[in-house]
C-alpha positions as CSV (number, residue, x, y, z in Angstrom):
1,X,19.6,115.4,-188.6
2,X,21.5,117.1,-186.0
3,X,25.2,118.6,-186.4
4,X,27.0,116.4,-184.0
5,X,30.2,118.2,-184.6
6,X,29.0,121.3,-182.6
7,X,28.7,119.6,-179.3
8,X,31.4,119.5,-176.9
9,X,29.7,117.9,-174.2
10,X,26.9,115.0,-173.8
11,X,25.3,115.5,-170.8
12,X,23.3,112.1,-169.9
13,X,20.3,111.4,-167.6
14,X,21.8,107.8,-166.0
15,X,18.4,105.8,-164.4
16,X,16.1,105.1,-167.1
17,X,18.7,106.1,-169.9
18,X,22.0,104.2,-168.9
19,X,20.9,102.3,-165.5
20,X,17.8,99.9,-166.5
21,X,15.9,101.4,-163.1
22,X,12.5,100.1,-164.7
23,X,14.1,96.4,-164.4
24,X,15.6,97.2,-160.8
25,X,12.6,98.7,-159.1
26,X,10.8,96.0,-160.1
27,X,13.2,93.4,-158.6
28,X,13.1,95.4,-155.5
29,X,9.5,96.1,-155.1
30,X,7.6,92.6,-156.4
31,X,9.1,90.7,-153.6
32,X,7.8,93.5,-151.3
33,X,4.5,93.1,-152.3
34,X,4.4,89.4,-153.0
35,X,5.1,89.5,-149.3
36,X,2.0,91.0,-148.5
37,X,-0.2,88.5,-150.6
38,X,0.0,91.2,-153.8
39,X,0.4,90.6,-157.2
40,X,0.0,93.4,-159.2
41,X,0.7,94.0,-163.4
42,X,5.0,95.6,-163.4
43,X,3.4,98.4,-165.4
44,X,1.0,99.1,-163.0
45,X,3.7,99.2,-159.8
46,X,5.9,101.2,-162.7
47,X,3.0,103.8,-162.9
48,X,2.8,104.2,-159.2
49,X,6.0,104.5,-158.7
50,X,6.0,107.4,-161.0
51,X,3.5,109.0,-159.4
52,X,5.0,108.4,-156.1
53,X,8.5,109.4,-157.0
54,X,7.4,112.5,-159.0
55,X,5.3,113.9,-155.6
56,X,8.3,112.9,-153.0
57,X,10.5,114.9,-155.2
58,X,8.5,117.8,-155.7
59,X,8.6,118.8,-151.9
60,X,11.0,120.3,-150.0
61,X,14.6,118.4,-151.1
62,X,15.2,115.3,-149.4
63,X,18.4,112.8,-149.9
64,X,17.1,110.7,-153.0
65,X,17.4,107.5,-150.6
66,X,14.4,109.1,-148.1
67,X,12.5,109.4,-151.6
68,X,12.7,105.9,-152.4
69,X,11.8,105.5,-148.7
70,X,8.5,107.6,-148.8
71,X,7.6,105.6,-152.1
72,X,7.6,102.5,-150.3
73,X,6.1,103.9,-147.8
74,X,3.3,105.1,-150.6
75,X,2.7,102.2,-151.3
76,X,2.0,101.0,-148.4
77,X,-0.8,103.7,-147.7
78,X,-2.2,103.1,-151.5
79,X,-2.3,99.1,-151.2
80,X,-3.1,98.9,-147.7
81,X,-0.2,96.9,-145.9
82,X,2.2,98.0,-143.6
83,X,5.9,98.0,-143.8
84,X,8.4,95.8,-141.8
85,X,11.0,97.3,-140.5
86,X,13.7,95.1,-142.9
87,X,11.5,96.1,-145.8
88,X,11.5,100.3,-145.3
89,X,15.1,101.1,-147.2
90,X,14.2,98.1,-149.9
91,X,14.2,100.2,-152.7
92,X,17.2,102.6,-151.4
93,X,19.6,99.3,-150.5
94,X,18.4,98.2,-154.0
95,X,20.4,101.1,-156.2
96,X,23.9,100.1,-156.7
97,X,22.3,96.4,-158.2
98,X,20.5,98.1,-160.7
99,X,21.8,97.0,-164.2
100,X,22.9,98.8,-167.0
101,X,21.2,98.6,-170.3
102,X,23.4,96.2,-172.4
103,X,24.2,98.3,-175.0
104,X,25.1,101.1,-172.4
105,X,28.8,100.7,-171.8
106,X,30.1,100.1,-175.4
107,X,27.6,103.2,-176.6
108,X,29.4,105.6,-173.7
109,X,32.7,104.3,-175.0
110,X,31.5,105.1,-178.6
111,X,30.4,108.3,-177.9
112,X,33.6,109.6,-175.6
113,X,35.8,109.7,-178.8
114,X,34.2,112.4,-179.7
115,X,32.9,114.1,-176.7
116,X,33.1,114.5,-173.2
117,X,30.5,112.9,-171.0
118,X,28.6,114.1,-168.3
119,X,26.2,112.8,-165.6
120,X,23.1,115.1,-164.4
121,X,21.0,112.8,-162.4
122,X,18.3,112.8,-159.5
123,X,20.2,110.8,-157.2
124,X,22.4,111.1,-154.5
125,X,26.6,110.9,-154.3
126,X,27.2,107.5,-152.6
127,X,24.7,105.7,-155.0
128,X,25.7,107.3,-157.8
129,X,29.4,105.9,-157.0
130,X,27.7,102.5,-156.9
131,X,26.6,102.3,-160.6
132,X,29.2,104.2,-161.6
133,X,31.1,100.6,-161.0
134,X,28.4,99.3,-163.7
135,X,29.1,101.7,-166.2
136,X,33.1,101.6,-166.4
137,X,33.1,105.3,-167.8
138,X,35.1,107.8,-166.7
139,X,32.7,110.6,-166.3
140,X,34.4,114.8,-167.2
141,X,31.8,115.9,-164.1
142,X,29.1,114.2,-162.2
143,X,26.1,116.5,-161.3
144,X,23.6,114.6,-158.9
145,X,20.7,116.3,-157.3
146,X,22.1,115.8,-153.7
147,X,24.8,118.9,-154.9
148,X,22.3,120.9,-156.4
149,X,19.1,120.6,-153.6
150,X,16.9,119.7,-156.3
151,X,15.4,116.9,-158.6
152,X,14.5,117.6,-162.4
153,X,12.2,118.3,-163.8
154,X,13.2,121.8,-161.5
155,X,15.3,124.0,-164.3
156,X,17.8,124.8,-161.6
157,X,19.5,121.5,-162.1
158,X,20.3,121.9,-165.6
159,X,21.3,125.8,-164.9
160,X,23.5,124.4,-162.4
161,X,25.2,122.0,-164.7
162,X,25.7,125.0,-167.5
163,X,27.0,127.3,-164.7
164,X,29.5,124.6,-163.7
165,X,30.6,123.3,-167.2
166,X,31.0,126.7,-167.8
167,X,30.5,126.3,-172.0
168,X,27.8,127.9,-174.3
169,X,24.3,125.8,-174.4
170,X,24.5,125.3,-177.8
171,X,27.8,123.0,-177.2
172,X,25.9,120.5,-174.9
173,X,23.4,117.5,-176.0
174,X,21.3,116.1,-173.3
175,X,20.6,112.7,-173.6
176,X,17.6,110.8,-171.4
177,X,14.7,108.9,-171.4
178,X,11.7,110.7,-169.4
179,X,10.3,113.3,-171.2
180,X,8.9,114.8,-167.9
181,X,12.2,114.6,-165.8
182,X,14.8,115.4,-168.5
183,X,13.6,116.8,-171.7
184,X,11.1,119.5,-171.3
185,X,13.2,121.3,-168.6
186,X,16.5,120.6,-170.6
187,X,14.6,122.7,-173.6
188,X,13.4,125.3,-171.3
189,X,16.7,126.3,-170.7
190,X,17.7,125.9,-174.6
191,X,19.4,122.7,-174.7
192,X,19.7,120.5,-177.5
193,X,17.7,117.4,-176.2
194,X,17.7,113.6,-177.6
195,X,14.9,111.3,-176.5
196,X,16.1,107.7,-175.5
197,X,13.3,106.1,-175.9
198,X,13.8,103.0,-174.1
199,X,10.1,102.3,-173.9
200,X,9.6,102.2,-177.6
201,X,8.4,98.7,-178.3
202,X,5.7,99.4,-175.2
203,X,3.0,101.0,-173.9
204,X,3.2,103.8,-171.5
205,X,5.6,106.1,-170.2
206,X,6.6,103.3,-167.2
207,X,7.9,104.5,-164.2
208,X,7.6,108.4,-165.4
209,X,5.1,110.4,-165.3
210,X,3.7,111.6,-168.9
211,X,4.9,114.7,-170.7
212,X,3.9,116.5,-174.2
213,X,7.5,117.9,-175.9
214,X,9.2,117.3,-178.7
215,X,13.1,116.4,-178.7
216,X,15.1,117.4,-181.2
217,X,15.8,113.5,-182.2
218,X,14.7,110.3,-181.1
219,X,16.4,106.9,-180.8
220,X,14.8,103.6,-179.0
221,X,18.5,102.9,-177.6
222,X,21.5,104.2,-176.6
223,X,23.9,102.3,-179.3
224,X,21.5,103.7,-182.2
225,X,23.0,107.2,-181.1
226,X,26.1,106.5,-181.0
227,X,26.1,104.8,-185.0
228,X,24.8,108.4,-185.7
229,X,27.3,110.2,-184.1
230,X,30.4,108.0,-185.5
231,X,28.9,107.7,-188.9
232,X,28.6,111.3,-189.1
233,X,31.5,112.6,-187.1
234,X,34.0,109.5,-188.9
235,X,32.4,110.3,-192.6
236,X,33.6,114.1,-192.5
């Protein structure tokens, strides 16, 4: 089990870990596609999204809005139908309506009694600001890609966040759900990494694409990490 105690900060991935992205894209997207006389499996849009995603980002940087655009735009080219113009930005107007997980709000609560919290996401500033209304936190720094000029899984954003929280590694737990975006670089640069493994009941790595590392713990939700970290913390 881990020592909790030596962690100052909790640095969090937010879509996929706190922000149920899986459950928004797919109330963007389906409609999209229904449109064009589609009806595909939601792991199988989830998959190419991933994919789609993963290859917008690994180009030069772009404004995580023009990502989402070029992944509707993807899918477009893979399924053969073309966009209307009203339907381009879908996915990009569709951010600040994605839900939190239910147990994501009272767990962050939980879990900033005993240590400050910290966003590092692949997203940009003005959508950040509209989930941040979701997740009633109050955040010690927000790192998005938009102020570093890069997505995860590049190592630059997490040695960004450790040259602006300015603290040893060894004080900071990151906390996500993709493996590929969150995990194996937060390890490369020596963090302390816990899987949220929000998929645990299914199949597939969803709307990331697949990586092989091991975390240093592993919880299916975000509330089962924060009864670790109070019983331990509260018991000493």
């Amino acid at each position: 089990m881990l020592d909790f105690g030596r962690f100052t900060h909790l640095t969090f991935d937010c879509y996929g870990t706190l922000i149920d992205w899986e459950a928004g894209i797919l109330a963007a997207l389906q409609p999209v596609l229904t449109g064009h006389g589609l009806s595909l499996p939601d792991e199988q849009v989830l998959e190419l999204f991933g994919e789609l995603e993963a290859a917008a980002e690994a180009g030069p940087y772009q404004p995580y809005s023009a990502v989402l655009t070029a992944v509707l735009a993807g899918f477009g080219q893979h399924l053969g139908f073309t966009l209307a113009d009203d339907e381009r930005e879908a996915l990009a107007r569709s951010v600040p309506d994605w839900p939190p997980f239910p147990d994501t709000v009272e767990a962050l609560g939980a879990l900033a009694k005993h240590c400050k919290l910290v966003i590092l996401s692949n997203i940009d500033d003005d959508l950040f600001a509209g989930s941040a209304r979701h997740l009633r936190t109050d955040f010690a720094e927000v790192i998005t890609a938009q102020q570093v000029g890069s997505y995860k899984p590049n190592v630059g954003n997490f040695r960004h966040a450790l040259q602006k929280l300015a603290i040893p590694s060894e004080q900071i737990l990151h906390v996500a759900q993709s493996l590929f975006h969150d995990i194996a670089p937060a390890k490369e640069v020596g963090l302390t990494t816990v899987w949220v493994n929000r998929r645990h009941d299914r199949p597939g790595f969803g709307a990331t694409p697949p990586a092989r590392v091991q975390p240093d713990l592993e919880v299916p939700d975000l509330r089962s990490l924060a009864a670790l970290v109070e019983r331990q913390l509260v018991a000493r």
